[in-house]
N, C-alpha and C positions, 0 to 999 in steps of 0.2 A: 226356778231351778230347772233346768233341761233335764229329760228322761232320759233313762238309762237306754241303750240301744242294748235288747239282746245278743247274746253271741250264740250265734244259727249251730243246728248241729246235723250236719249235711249228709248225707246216703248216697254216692255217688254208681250213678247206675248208666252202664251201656250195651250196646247192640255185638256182643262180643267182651272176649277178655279184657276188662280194664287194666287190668298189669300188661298189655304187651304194646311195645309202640309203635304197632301194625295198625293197631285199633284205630279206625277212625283216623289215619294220617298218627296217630299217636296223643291228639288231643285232648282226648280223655286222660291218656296216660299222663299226660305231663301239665295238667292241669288239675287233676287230683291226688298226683304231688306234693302241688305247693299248697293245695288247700287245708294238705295234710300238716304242712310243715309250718301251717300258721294257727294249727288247732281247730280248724274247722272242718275235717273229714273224718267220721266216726267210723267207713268201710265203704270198701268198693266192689262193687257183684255186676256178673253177669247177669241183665235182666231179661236176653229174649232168651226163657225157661220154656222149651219145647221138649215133646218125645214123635222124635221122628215119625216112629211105626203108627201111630194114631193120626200126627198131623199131615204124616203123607197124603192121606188118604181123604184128609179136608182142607183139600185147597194149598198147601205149603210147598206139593211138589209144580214147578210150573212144564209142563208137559210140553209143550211145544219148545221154548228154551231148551230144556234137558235132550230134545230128540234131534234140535238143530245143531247144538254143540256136544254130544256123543257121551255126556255127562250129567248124574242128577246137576240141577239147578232150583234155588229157591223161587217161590213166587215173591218178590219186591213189594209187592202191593199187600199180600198176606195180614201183616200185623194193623193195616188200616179198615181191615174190610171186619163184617161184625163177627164171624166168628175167632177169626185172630185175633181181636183186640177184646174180644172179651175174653178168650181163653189168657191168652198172657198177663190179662190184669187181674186174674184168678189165681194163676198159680203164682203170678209177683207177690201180691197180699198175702198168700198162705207163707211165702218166705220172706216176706217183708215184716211179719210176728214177730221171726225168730231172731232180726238183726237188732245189733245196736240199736238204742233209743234214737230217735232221731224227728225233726220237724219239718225236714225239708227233703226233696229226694229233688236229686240234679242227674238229671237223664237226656243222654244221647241214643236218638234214636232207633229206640223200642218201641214206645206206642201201648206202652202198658198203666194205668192209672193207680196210685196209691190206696193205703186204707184211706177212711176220713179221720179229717184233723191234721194230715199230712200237707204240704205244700209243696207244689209241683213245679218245679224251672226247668224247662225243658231248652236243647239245643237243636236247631232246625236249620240243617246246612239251606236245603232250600224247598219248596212248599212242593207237594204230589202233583200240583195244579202243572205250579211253573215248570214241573222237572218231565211232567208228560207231554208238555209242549215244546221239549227242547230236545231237537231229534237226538241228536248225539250225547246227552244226559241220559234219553229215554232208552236209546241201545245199548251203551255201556251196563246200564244199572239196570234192566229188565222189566223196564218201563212201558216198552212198545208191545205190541201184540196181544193184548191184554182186549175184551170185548168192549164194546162201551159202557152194558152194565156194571163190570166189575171196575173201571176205572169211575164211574161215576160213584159207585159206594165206596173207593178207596178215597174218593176228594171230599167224601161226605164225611166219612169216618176219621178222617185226617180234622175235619173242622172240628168234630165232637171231640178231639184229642187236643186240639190248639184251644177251645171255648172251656175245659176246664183246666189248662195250667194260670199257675199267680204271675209268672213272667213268661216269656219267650225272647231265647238267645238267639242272634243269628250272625253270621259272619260279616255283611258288607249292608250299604244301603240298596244296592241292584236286590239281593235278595229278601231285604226286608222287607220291599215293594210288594211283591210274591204274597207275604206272609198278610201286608194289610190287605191284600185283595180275598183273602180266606177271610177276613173282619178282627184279625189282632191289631187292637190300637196304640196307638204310640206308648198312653200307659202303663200298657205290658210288655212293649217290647221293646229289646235293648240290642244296639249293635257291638259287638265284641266281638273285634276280630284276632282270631288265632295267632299265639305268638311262633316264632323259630323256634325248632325244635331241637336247636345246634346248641352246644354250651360257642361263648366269646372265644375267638382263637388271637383276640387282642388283634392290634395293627400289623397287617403284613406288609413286609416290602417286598416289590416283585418290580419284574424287566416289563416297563410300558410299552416299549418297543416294539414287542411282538405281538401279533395275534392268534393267543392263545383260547380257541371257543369251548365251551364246558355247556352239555347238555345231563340231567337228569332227573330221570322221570322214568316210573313202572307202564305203562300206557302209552306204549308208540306213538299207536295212530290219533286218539284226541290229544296229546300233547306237543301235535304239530315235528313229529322226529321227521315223516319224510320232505315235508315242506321245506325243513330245515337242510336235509341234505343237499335236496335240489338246490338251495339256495348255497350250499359249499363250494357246491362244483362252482359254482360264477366267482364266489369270495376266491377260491385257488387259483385260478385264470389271473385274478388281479393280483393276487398276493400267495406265490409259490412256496412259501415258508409260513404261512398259514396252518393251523391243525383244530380238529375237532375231536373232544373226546364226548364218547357214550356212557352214559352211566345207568344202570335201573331196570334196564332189557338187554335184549342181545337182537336187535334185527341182524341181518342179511346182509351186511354192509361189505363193499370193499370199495374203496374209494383211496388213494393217496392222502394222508395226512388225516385219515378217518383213522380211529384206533375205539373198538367198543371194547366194555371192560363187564355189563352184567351189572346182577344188581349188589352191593357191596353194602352190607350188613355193619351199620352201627355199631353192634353189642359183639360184633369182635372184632378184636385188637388189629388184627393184621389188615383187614376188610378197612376200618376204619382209617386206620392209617394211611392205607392205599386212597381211600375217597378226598384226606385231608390233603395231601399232596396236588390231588386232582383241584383242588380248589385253591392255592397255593401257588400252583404254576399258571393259571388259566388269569386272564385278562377281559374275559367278557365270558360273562351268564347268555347264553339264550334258550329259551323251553317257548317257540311259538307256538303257545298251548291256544285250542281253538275255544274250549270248554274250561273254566275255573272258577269255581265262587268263592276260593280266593289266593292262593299259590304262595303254602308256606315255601316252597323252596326258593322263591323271590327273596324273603327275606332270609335265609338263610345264605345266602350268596353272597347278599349285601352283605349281611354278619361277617364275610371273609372281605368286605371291601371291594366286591367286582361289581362294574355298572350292569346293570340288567337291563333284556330286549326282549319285548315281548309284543304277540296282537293286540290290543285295541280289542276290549269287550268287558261284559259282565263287572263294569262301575272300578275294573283295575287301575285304571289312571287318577284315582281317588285315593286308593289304597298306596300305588306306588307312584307320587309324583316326579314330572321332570325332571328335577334337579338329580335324580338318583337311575333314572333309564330312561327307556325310548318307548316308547309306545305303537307302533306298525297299523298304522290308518288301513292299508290294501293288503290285502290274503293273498301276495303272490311272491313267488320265490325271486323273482327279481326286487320287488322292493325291498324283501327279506335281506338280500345280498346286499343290494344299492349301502342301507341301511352299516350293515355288517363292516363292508369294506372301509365305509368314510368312518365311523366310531372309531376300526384298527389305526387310522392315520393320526390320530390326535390322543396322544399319549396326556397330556396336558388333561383333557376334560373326561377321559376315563377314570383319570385315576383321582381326579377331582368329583365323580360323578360315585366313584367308591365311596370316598369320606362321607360326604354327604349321606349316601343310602347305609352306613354305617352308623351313624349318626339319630337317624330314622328308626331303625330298629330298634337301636339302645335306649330310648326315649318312647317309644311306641307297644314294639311286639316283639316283649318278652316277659316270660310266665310269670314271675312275681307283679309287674306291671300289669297283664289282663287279670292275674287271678284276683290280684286286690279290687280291682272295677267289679269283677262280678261276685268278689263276698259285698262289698257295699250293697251292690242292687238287690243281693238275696237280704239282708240288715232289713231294707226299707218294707219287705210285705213280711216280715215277722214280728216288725217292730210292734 
C-alpha cells in the first residue's frame, strides 16, 4: 500500500510586502495566491524584520551608494554578511513563534533561517557570486563597490544560507549553474520558472499589416530602451507608418511615431485599460533587455499573442524558443532594426509566431501550472 503523502503547511515569507505585486516582479504575490487557493498557505509575512535607527548604524546603510545617488540606500549585501543574517534570523524566529503552525517557510529573499524542525525552500533569482560578477546586475542592485572583504563574507554567508535550505528554487538553468557553483546539488535544486503575471485576454484579432512596436519595462537603460530607439529611427526610414510605444518609464524621448506613456499601474482600472489596449493594437513585443534571469514580460506579451524580440543571453532562447520570437545574436542597433523591419513585412509568421508563444505560456508559465510543480517538490522533503 503507497504512503500517504503529507499535505505541507507553508509560511510564505519575502523581502518586502507579499501582498503587493511590486514584490519581487509580483512573484511572490501571485504565487502565494495560488498556494492559498489550493490549501497550502497558512500566511504570508514580510520577513526582512529590521529597525532602521540600530541597523543604520551596522552596516544596512550603504554610504557610498546613499552619497552617490543623493539618497539613503540599503547595503544589498547586508542580510548575507554575519551580522545581518543573524540579526533577521533572530527577530524572524521571535515572530515566526507567534505565526500559524506551519512545517515549511517558502522564502524570497531575505536570508533569515527558521526555528528548528522548520523546513526551508528558498527562491534564489541568482547566486551573490554570479550577480557580483555581472557588472550590470552588480550596479543596478548595489552589488558594486562593496570591499573585497565584505563581498567575500557576503558569498560566504550566502553559502551558509544555501547549505541549510531542504530545496532551492531558481528561475532558469543559466542561473541554476550559479547556484551549483555555491555546491547546491541537483537534489536540492529545482528549476521553476516564473509564470505571467497577466490574467488570459483569450485570442486577439489584430491588423498584421502594420508595424505596431510595444516596449515595457521600469529600467531603461538595462532593459536595452535606448538601443531600442536607435534602432526605431532605422525601422521608420524603412517603414514611415511604423510606431513605438513606451510603457514603465518615461525617458526623454521625442522621436516621430515614438509616443511614451509611463508606468501604468495594473490595480487601476483606467491604467489598466490604457496598458491592455497597448497590447491589443501592437504587433511586435520588443524589451532588448541586456540583463534578465528571466523576463516575465515575454511571456506576458505572448499571453496577448505578440511574437517577441529580444538579445541573446542568460539561457533566454531555452525559456522562449524560436517558434514564438527572435533571438538578436549582435548588440547593435542595426541588427536591432535589420531584425525589426523584416518580422513588420511578414504578417503571416508574426502572427503565427503569436499562436504559437501563446500556446507556450498556456501550457508552461502560468501560476496554477508553476505552483502545482512547486507544492509537489515541497510534498517530496516532508514526505
Amino acid at each position: 500500500m503507497q504512503a500517504m503523502t503529507k499535505h505541507p503547511k507553508i509560511l510564505g515569507v519575502a523581502h518586502g510586502d507579499p501582498n503587493s505585486p511590486s514584490t519581487y516582479s509580483g512573484v511572490p504575490y501571485h504565487l502565494f495566491a495560488q498556494l492559498r487557493q489550493m490549501g497550502y498557505l497558512v500566511g504570508a509575512v514580510d520577513g526582512f524584520i529590521r529597525k532602521d535607527y540600530i541597523d543604520t548604524f551596522c552596516g544596512l546603510l550603504d554610504v557610498r551608494r546613499s552619497l552617490r545617488e543623493f539618497r539613503p540606500k540599503h547595503n544589498a549585501l547586508w542580510r548575507f554578511c554575519n551580522y545581518g543574517m543573524k540579526t533577521l534570523t533572530r527577530r524572524f524566529q521571535q515572530a515566526e513563534r507567534t505565526m500559524f503552525a506551519h512545517d515549511v517557510v517558502l522564502q524570497f529573499g531575505v536570508g533569515a533561517l527558521p526555528v528548528d524542525g522548520v523546513k526551508l525552500v528558498s527562491h534564489v533569482e541568482i547566486s551573490v557570486a554570479t550577480a557580483i560578477n555581472t557588472d550590470i546586475f552588480a550596479k543596478r542592485y548595489g552589488f558594486n563597490n562593496h570591499s573585497r572583504r565584505k563581498i567575500k563574507e557576503a558569498i560566504a554567508g550566502e553559502k551558509y544560507f544555501l547549505d541549510r535550505c531542504s530545496l532551492v528554487i531558481t528561475n532558469s538553468e543559466w542561473t541554476a549553474e550559479g547556484l551549483r557553483q555555491q555546491g547546491v546539488d541537483n537534489g536540492r535544486l529545482r528549476i521553476r520558472t516564473p509564470a505571467a503575471g497577466a490574467e488570459d485576454p483569450g485570442i486577439v484579432e489584430r491588423k498584421w499589416d502594420v508595424c505596431n512596436i510595444l516596449f515595457v519595462g521600469i529600467d531603461w537603460e538595462r532593459k536595452g530602451g535606448p538601443l531600442l530607439v536607435e534602432a526605431f529611427s532605422k525601422v521608420r526610414k524603412a517603414n514611415p507608418k511604423a510606431t513605438l510605444s513606451i510603457v514603465g518609464c518615461k525617458p526623454q524621448v521625442r522621436m516621430d511615431g515614438v509616443k511614451v506613456y509611463g508606468y501604468l499601474r495594473k490595480d487601476v482600472p483606467d491604467e489598466r485599460d490604457l496598458l491592455n489596449s497597448l497590447y491589443r493594437s501592437a504587433t511586435i513585443f520588443c524589451m532588448p533587455t541586456y540583463w534578465d534571469s528571466t523576463g516575465i514580460v515575454y511571456m506576458e506579451a505572448a499571453l496577448w499573442g505578440l511574437p517577441v524580440v529580444m538579445l541573446k543571453g542568460q539561457g533566454r532562447e531555452k525559456l522562449f524558443p524560436p517558434s514564438m520570437g527572435i533571438h538578436i545574436e549582435h548588440t547593435t542597433a542595426l541588427a536591432l532594426a535589420e531584425t525589426l523591419v523584416e518580422l513588420g513585412k511578414k504578417p503571416e509568421i508574426m502572427a503565427e509566431m503569436g499562436k504559437c508563444g501563446r500556446q507556450i505560456v498556456l501550457q508552461n508559465y502560468t501560476w496554477p501550472v508553476v505552483a502545482a510543480k512547486i507544492a509537489e517538490d515541497i510534498k517530496e522533503i516532508i514526505c
